[in-house]
Structure formats: C-alpha cells, structure tokens
C-alpha positions in Angstrom: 159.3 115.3 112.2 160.0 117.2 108.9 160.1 113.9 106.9 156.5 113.1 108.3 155.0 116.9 107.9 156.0 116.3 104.4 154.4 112.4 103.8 151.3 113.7 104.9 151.2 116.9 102.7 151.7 114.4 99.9 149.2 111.9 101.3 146.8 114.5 101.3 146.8 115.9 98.1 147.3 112.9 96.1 144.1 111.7 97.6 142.5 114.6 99.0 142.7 116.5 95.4 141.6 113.7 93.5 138.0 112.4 95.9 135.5 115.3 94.6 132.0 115.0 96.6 128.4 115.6 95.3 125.9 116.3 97.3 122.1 115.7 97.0 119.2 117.4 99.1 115.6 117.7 98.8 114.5 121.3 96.9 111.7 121.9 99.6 113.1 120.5 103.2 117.0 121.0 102.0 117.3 117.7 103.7 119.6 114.8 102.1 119.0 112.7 100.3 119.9 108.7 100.7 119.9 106.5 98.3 120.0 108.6 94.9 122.1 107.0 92.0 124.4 108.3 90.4 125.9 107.7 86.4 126.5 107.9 83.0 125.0 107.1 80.0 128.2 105.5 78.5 129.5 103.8 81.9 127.9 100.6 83.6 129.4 102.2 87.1 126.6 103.3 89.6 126.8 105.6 92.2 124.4 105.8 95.4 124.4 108.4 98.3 125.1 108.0 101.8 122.8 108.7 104.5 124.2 112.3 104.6 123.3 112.5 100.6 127.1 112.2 99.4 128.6 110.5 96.7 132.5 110.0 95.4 132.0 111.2 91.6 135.9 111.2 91.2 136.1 108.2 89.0 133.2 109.9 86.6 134.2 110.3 82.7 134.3 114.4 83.3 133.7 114.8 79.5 130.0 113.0 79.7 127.1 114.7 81.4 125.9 112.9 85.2 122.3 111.7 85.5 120.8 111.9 89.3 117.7 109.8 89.9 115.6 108.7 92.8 112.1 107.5 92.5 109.7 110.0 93.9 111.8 112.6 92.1 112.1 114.6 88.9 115.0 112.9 87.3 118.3 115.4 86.3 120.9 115.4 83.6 123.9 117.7 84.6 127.2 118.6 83.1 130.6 118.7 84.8 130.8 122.6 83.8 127.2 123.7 84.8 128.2 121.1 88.7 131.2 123.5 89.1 129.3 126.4 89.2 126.2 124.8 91.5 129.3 124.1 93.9 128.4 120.2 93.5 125.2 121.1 94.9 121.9 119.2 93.5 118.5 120.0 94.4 115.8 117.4 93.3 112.4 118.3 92.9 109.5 115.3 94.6 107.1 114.2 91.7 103.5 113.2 92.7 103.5 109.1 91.6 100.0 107.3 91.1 100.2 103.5 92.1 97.2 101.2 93.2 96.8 101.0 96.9 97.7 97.6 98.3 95.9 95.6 101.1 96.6 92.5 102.8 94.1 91.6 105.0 91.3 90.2 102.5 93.8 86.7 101.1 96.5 87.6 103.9 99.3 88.2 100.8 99.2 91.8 99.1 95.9 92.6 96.6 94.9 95.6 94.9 92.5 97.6 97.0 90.3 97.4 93.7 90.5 94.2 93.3 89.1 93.0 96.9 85.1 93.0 97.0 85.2 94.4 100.6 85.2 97.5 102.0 88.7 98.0 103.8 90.1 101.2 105.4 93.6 101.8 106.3 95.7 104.0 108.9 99.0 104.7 108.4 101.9 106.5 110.5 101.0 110.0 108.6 97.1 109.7 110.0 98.8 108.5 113.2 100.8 111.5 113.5 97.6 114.1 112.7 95.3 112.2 114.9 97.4 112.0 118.0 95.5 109.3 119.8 96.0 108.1 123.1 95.9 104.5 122.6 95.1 102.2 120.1 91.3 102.1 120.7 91.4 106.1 120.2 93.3 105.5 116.9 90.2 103.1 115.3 88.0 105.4 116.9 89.2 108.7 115.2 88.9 107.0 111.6 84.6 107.6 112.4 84.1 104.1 110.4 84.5 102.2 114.1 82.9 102.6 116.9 84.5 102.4 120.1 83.0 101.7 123.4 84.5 102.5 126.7 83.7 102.0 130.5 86.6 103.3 131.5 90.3 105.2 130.7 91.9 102.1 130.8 89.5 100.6 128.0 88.4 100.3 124.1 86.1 97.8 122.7 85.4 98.3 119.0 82.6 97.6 117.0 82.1 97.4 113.5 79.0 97.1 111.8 77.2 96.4 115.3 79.6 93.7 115.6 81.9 93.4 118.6 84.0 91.9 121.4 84.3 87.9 120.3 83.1 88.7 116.7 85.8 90.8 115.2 89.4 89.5 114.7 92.4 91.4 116.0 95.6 90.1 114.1 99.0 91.5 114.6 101.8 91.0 112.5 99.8 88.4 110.6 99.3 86.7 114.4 95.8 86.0 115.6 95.3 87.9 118.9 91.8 86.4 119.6 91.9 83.8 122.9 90.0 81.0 124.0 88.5 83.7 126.9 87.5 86.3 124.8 83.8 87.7 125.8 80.8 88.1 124.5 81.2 91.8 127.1 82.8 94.3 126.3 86.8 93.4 125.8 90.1 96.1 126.5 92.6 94.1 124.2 93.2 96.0 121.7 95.2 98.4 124.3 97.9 96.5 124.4 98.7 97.9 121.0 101.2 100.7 120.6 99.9 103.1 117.7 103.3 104.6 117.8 104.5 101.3 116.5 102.2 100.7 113.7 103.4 100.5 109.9 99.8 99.8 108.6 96.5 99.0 110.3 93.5 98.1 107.9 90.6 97.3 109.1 88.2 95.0 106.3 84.6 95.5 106.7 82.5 92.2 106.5 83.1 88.4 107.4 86.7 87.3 106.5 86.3 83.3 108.3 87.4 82.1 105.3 91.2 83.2 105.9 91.5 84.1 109.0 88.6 81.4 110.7 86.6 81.3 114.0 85.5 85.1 115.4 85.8 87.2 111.6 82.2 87.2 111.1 82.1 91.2 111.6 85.1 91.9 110.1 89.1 91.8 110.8 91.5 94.4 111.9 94.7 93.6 110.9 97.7 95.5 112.5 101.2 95.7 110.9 104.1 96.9 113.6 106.6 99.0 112.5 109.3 96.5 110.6 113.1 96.8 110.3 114.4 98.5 106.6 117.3 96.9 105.1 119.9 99.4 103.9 121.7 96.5 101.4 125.3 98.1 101.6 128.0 97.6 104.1 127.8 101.1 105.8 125.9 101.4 109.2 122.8 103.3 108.8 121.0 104.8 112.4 117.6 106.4 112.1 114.9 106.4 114.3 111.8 109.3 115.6 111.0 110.8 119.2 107.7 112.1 120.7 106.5 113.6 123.6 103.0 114.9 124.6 100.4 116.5 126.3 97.0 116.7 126.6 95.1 118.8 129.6 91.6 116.8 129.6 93.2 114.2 131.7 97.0 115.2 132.3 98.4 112.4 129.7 102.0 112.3 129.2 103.2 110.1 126.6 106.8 110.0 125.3 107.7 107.5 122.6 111.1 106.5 121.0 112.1 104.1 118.2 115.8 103.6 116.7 116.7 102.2 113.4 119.7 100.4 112.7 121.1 98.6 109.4 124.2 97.1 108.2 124.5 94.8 104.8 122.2 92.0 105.3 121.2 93.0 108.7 118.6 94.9 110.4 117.4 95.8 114.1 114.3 98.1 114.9 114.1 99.0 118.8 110.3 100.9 120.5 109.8 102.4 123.7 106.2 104.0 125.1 105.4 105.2 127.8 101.5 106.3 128.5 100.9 108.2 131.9 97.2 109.2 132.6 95.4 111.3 135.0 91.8 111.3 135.7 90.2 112.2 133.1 87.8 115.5 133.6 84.4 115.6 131.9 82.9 118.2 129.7 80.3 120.1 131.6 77.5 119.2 128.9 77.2 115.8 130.0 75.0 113.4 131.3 74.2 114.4 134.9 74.3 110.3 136.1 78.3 110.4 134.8 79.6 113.2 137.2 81.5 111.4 140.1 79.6 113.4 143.1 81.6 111.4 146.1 84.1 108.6 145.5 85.1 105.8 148.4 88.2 105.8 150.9 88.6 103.6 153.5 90.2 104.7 156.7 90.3 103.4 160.5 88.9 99.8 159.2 85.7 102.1 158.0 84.6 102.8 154.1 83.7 106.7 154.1 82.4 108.3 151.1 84.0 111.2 150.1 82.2 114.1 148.4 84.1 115.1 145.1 85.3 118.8 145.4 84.5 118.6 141.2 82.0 116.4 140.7 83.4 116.8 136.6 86.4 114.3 137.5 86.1 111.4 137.4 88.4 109.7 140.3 90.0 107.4 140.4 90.4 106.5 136.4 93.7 107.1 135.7 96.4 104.7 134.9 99.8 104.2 132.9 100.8 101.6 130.9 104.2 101.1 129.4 104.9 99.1 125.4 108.2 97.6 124.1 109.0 96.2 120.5 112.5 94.9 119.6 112.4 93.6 115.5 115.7 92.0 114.2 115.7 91.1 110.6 118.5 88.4 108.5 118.3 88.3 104.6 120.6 85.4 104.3 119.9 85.1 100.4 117.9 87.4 98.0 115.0 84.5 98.0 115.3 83.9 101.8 114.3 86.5 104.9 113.9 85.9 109.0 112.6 87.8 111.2 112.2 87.7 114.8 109.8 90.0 116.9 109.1 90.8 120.5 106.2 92.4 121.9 105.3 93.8 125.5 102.7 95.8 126.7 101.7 96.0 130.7 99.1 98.5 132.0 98.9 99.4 135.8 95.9 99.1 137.7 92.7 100.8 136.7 89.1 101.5 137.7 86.4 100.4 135.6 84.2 103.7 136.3 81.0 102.3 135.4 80.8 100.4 138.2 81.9 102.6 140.8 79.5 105.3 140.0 76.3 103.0 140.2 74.2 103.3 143.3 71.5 101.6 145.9 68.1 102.5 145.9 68.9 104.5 149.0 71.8 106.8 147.2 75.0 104.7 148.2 77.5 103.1 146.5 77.2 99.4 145.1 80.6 99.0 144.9 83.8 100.3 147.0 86.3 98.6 145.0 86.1 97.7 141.2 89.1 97.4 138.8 90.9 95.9 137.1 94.2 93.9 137.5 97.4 94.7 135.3 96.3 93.7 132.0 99.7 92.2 130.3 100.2 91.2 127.0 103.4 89.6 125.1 104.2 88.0 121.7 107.3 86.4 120.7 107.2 85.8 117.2 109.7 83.9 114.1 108.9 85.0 110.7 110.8 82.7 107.6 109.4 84.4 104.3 111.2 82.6 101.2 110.6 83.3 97.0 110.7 81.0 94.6 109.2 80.3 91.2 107.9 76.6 91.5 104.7 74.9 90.4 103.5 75.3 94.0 104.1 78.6 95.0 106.3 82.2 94.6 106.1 83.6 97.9 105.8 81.2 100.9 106.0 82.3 104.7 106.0 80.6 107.7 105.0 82.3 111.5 106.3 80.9 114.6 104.3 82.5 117.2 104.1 82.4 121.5 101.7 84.7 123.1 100.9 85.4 126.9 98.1 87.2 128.3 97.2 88.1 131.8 94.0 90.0 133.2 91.9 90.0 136.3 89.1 92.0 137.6 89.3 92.9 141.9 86.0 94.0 143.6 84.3 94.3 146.8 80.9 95.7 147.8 80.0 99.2 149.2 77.6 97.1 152.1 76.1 93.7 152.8 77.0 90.5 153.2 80.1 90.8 151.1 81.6 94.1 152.1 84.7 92.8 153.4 85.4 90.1 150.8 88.2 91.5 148.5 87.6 88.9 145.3 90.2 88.8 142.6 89.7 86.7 139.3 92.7 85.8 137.5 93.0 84.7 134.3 96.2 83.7 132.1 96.3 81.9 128.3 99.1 81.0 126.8 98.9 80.9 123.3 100.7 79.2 120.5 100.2 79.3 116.9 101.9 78.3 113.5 100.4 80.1 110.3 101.7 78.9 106.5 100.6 80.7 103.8 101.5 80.6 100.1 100.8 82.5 97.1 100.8 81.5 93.3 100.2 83.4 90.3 99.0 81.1 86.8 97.9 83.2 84.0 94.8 85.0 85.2 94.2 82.8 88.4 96.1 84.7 91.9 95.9 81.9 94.4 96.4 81.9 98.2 96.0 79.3 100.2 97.5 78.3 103.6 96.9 76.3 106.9 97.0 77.9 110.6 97.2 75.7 114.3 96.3 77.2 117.3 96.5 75.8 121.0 95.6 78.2 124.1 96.3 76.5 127.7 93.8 78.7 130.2 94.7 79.1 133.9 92.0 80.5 135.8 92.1 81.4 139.5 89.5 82.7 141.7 90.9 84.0 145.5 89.2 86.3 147.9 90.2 87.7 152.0 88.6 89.4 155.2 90.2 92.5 154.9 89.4 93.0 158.3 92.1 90.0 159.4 93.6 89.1 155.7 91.9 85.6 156.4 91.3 83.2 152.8 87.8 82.8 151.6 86.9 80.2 149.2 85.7 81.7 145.7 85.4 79.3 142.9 87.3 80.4 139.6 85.7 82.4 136.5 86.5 79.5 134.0 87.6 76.0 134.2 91.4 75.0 133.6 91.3 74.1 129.5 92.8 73.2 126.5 91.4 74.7 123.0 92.3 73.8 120.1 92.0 75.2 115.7 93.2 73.6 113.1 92.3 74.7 109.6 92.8 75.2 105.9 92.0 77.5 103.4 92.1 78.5 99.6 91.4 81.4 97.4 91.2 82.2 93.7 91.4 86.1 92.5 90.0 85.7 89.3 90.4 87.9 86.1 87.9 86.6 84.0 88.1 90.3 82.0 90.0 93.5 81.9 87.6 95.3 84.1 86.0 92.1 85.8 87.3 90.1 88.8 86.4 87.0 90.7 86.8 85.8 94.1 86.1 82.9 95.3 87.6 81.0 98.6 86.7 78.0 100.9 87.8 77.0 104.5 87.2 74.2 106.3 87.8 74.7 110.2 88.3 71.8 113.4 88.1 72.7 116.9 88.3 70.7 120.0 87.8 71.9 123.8 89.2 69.9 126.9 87.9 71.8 130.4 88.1 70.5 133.4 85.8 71.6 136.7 87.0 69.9 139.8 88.1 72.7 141.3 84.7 74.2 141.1 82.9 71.2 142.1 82.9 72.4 146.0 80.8 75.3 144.8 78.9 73.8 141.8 77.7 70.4 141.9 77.9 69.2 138.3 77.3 65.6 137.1 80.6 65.5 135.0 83.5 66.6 135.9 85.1 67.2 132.5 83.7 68.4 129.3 85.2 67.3 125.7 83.8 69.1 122.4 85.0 68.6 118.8 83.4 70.0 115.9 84.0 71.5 112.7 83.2 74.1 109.9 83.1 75.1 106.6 82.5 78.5 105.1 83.0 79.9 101.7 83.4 83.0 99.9 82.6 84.0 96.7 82.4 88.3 95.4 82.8 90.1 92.5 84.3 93.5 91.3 83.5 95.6 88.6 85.6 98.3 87.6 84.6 100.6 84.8 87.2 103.5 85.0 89.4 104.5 87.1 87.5 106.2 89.6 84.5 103.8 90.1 84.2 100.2 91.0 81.1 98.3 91.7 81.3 95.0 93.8 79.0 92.1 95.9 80.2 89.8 98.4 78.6 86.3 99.6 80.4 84.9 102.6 79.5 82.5 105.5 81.5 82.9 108.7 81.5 81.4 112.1 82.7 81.8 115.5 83.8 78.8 117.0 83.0 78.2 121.0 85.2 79.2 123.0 86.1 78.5 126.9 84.1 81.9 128.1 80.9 80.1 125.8 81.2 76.8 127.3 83.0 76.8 130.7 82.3 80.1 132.1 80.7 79.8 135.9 79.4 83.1 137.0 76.8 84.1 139.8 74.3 87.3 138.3 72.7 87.4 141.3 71.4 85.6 144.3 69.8 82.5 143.2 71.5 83.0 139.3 74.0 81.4 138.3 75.6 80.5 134.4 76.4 77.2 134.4 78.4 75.2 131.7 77.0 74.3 128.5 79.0 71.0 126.9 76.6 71.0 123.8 77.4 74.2 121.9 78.3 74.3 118.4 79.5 76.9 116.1 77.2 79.9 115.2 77.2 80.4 111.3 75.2 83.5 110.5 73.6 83.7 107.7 75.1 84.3 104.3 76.3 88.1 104.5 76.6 90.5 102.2 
C-alpha cells in the first residue's frame, strides 16, 4: 500500500509539475475562448484552446515571449514573467472587422452583396433572436420589406413587390420547395419552416428564373437551415442553445432546442420546436366585421350557434405544430464534404377564420365547419460539395433531394342542401429533385452555371359523409392524378470589366412536361379526353450592371425575363364556384413570361 502511496506521489509530480495551463476568456463576457492559437516567434509549434479556453504551454521555450491570437480579437504578445503574475490568465479584447457582405441567392454560389444588381435583404439568427416571431411567415413579415397575408393563425402567404403565392420561389437549403399544386390563392407553406433553425434567409427582390427557373418572377427567398460546424481536432466538442417563450395575445408557448456535436472529421447537428397556440385575441381598434360575435357547436345531431362571451377572440384559431432537423456532416478529404439533412414539420388542425366568420343575408353562418387538414412537410436531402482547381470548375456540388407534402381543406355548410355533407380534399406530392451547380473563376470572368431536374407525382383525393349516419358521398377530387416534370440549364458570367464596374449577364433555357389524368372525375365532369399531355419550353435571360464609386454608394440596373411554368392547379384543377360554375381543365396553357423587368 506504501509502495503505491509512493508511485503515485512521483507520478504526480513528475507530470503534474511539469503540464502548466493557460487560459483564455473574452475581456467583456469572461467567457472562454475556443480556438485561440498559441506560439512563438522562433518555434514552428502551434498551440490551440480547448472548448473550456485551455492550452498545455509546458513545452513553450520559457525564455521567448507567447503570442495569443484569434481573429475577431486584438492580438497579444506576453512574457513568461509578466503570465506568472496574471496567474496564466489572458483577457482578449473583440476588434470590430469590416468584410463585404456575402449572398448566395442571385448565381446560387457566394457573391458580393455589391456585386449583385438586385436588391437582397438578409435575416440572420441575431435579428431572429430580437424579433421573436412566431413562425416563419412572422419572421419575413417583421423585416417591413415583405408583406404577409394571413386568413388565419395557422397561415402566412408573402408577397413581395405585389407578387405572391405561385410567383415567388421558396428554396431551402439550395432545394426548391415550390410544387406542381401551388396556387394562384393565398398559400401557408412557408410554415413549415422552423426560424429557430435558420443560419441565413435572404430574400432577393426581382425575377431570378434564370437560376432558379419556373415561379421566380417576383423574387426568391432562399432559406439556409442551421448547418453542422466542424471542430477539425480529435476532441469531442458539444454545444448547442435552448428557448422557451411566451406571448399573452394568443397564449403561444414555444420551446426550442438544438445540440451541437463534433469530433475530427465528423459533425452532427440535432433541432427540436415545438409551437402551441391559443386563440388569438384581437385588439379592440379593429374592424367591427373581424370580432367573432357567436361561433358553431353541434350537439344532439343539431348545429347551435353559440354567442361569444368576448366577441375580441377569435375561436376556434388555435393550433400547434411541432419541427425536427437532424444534419450529419463527413469531410472525408479537405477537397471532398457530405452531408445529409432531414426535415419535418406537422401542424395540427386549424380553422381558416375567414370563412367561418362570413354570413347569409339573413345574419347566419355560411359555414359550420372550415379548416384545414394537418399540413405536413418533409425533406430528406444528400449534399456532395467537392473543390478542385480544373479547367471546368473550383467548387462543384451536387443535391440529392426527396420531399413529401400533405394538405387538405374539410368543410361543411351552416344550412342547405349541403349541411350534412362533411367534404375533405386531400392532396399529397411527392417531390424529387437533383440540382448540379459549378463555379469557375478565369481572370476577370466569375462563372456559374449548373443544371436542376425536378419530378412531382400528385395524389389527389376528394371524400365526403352524412354525418347524420357516416354514409359515403361521392365528391370528385380537387386535381387530377399527375406527373410534372422540369428539366433545365443555366449559365452566368460576373463580369469585371473595371475596378468599380461589374457585369452580369445569364441565360436559362427551361423544359416542362405535364401527364394528368381525369377518369376518376369523369362521373362528375364529362370531358371529351380523358388525359391531358403538355410539353413546352422557355428561355429567359438576364443581363445588369453595378456601379460602385466608393465605398458607401453603388448604382445598379437589371433587365431580366422570367416565367412561371403551368402547373397542375393551372391546368387540371376542377372546382365548383357556385351553382352552375364550375373551372374546368385547360390542356392549352403555356408559360407566362412577363415583360422584361427592371
């Protein structure tokens, strides 16, 4: 026992004695700092700090001064003598650092803000944090450069430049999230978005068909999740953020986690949300025609409205509505980089308010039901980025992409003939999509180029009962059962023809095809044909200028055609207005190609 007592004594001051620890932390928070080097002028040994801000300086030449650096902080020069009396305590000091502001969404690859001839805004986690939005739709909203429309809680259509719905692009992660079935109406996708899980979103005013083809004819809103960090080394390094909150104008509870974790060439990034939400409760300075004065319940087989004990809430609107994100990240090789992304996003049912308020000439309700179905949206996504320095390209990455959507809209009537027919319309697209894109710089010519094929399968599915006896009525379906189908390529040049002067010039050209097919609706709507087939094409261009005379002030113009490609809800969509009005298929349309905007 003695003989141990004694090997350990020795054990612990030979190594004990000789392992002397520095430590790092910021001068304002008195947090530690990761990743500061360490070294000497005269030694090609370098020294970086953990997560906890340590470093082993034992091995340091004691007779030459340590230097401490970090970018993003005021650089230090210390001596052995003056660390000794700071108790191997350092303090840096953040430095303010001016760099150009970097976009994506104009070529798709990273551009100088300055050097794109469009007007493009960006939100990052910091204006996240101050805004504290509810959802996604609130986020865009709170910027005051979009305008969002809303029927309902569960809702958030923006609009950009009077642009909306199926002419603005929504990509995530460099994914296109625009489907065969998106409206000319109003549309709730962006929703599905988590802002707590957003990295970047940047939102480029104007047309932007020429990368990112059919529906950018308003503009693009690109939105970059959060995305694993690499730590490089062999330790493990955890980090990750929590948030809970509350807001009293509706009772929304929203709690929000994320964990961070790295090892060596590995990384894994893990979200949770979830979004509770009350009816929401009015300001009493509105509009007289939005307070909810009686709502609907049916009891003993009967509908009885229900006067509102305060006509300022609006019930039923409330919801919940739960988002997931797993990232996983492999840097086999400095040149080569995979990652692999999963996204989910369910809502529960919710009321689409509009409609439930609206009245009869004689004061009742139109409606007694009105919502809609769980709105569910995933993405499973494969990302292989690779750099190389070849006469074709530098950076190259290729997307892998799956997406499923689900939505459906339940109503019945308040009174008449259709008061006991409980309709639901179901609709589901399953989406697949693989994007290339390259980038090569030559002299004074930045070019971009890349390819993109899309294919959404649509299932559509119209079903209706008595709810009297839960017998099955026949209700033909909101869109025929289709194929659609994008194929296209595209190239731009970023130009500098002078110090201050850049060029951009681009070209697309864009092939579509659309399969439908209506026999299940033929029972209800007697069409000649039974299937449609529709192949066209496009091409747009691009060409804009910027002129930058200082550092403050840029002038710029932008030419661009765009288009918007049909789409099923364009060509297939069967829906009854009214009695006697009915939209019927149209197997002639081609794409819409504004003019040349500006």
């Amino acid at each position: 026992m003695r003989i141990v007592l004694i090997i350990s004594i020795i054990c612990k001051i030979v190594f004990g004695v000789n392992a002397q620890i520095l430590y790092i932390k910021d001068q304002n928070s008195g947090l530690p700092i990761e990743s500061v080097q360490v070294s000497q002028a005269n030694s090609k040994m370098l020294f970086m700090t953990n997560n906890h801000g340590e470093v082993d300086i034992s091995s340091l030449d004691h007779s030459d001064d340590v230097l401490i650096s970090k970018n993003g902080y005021n650089a230090t020069s210390i001596s052995w003598n003056s660390l000794e009396q700071v108790d191997y305590i350092i303090k840096l000091t953040q430095i303010s650092i001016n760099v150009d502001e970097i976009t994506i969404t104009a070529s798709r690859w990273d551009q100088k803000r300055d050097d794109v001839p469009l007007k493009v805004i960006s939100i990052t986690p910091n204006d996240v944090t101050m805004m504290q939005p509810q959802t996604a739709a609130d986020m865009l909203g709170k910027t005051g450069e979009v305008f969002i429309q809303k029927s309902q809680q569960g809702g958030g259509s923006p609009m950009i430049r009077g642009f909306a719905t199926n002419r603005l692009l929504y990509s995530v992660d460099g994914i296109r999230m625009n489907t065969a079935i998106f409206r000319g109406g109003n549309i709730q996708n962006v929703i599905s978005l988590d802002p707590y899980a957003i990295e970047k979103v940047e939102v480029m005013f104007g047309p932007g068909s020429t990368a990112y083809g059919s529906d950018a004819i308003g503009g693009v809103m690109r939105f970059q999740t959060l995305d694993p960090k690499l730590k490089g080394d062999k330790n493990t390094s955890i980090s990750g953020k929590a948030l809970t909150k509350f807001s009293s104008a509706n009772s929304e509870s929203t709690q929000h986690f994320d964990i961070q974790i790295a090892k060596g060439k590995w990384a894994s990034l893990s979200s949770l949300t979830n979004f509770r939400f009350g009816d929401m409760k009015m300001g009493r300075k509105g509009p007289e025609e939005y307070l909810r004065k009686f709502y609907v319940e049916r009891f003993d087989s009967t509908d009885h409205i229900i006067e509102n004990q305060n006509p300022l809430v609006q019930k039923p609107s409330g919801y919940t509505q739960l988002n997931m994100m797993q990232k996983v990240k492999f840097l086999p090789s400095e040149n080569w980089g995979i990652t692999y992304g999963f996204h989910y996003s369910e809502t529960s049912e919710y009321s689409r308010y509009d409609r439930l308020i609206e009245t009869t000439s004689t004061g009742i309700p139109r409606s007694a039901v009105w919502m809609y179905g769980p709105q569910i949206w995933m993405l499973n996504q494969l990302t292989i980025d690779h750099k190389a320095d070849n006469v074709f390209f530098e950076n190259v990455s290729l997307k892998l992409s799956q997406q499923s959507f689900e939505e459906s809209r339940i109503d019945r009537n308040f009174s008449g003939g259709q008061r006991f027919r409980l309709r639901t319309n179901l609709e589901k697209v399953d989406a697949y999509a693989l994007n290339f894109d390259a980038q090569k710089s030559s002299g004074d010519h930045h070019i971009f180029y890349g390819v993109e094929y899309v294919f959404d399968k649509i299932v559509s599915e119209g079903t209706a009962k008595d709810i009297r006896n839960n017998s099955t009525i026949s209700v033909p379906d909101r869109y025929p059962a289709s194929d659609w189908r994008s194929f296209g390529g595209f190239i731009h040049d970023a130009w500098k023809l002078m110090e201050k002067f850049n060029l951009l010039v681009g070209i697309r050209y864009s092939n579509y095809e659309i399969k439908s097919d209506f026999t299940r609706n033929l029972s209800f709507y007697p069409f000649d044909f039974t299937t449609i087939n529709l192949k066209k094409s496009s091409l747009t261009g691009q060409c804009g200028f910027v002129f930058s005379p200082n550092n403050t002030s840029k002038l710029s113009l932008n030419l661009s055609s765009a288009f918007r490609a049909p789409n099923v809800d364009d060509m297939g969509k069967i829906f009854d207005f009214n009695a006697g009005e009915v939209l019927v298929p149209n197997p002639n349309l081609k794409a819409s190609m504004p003019e040349i905007l500006m």
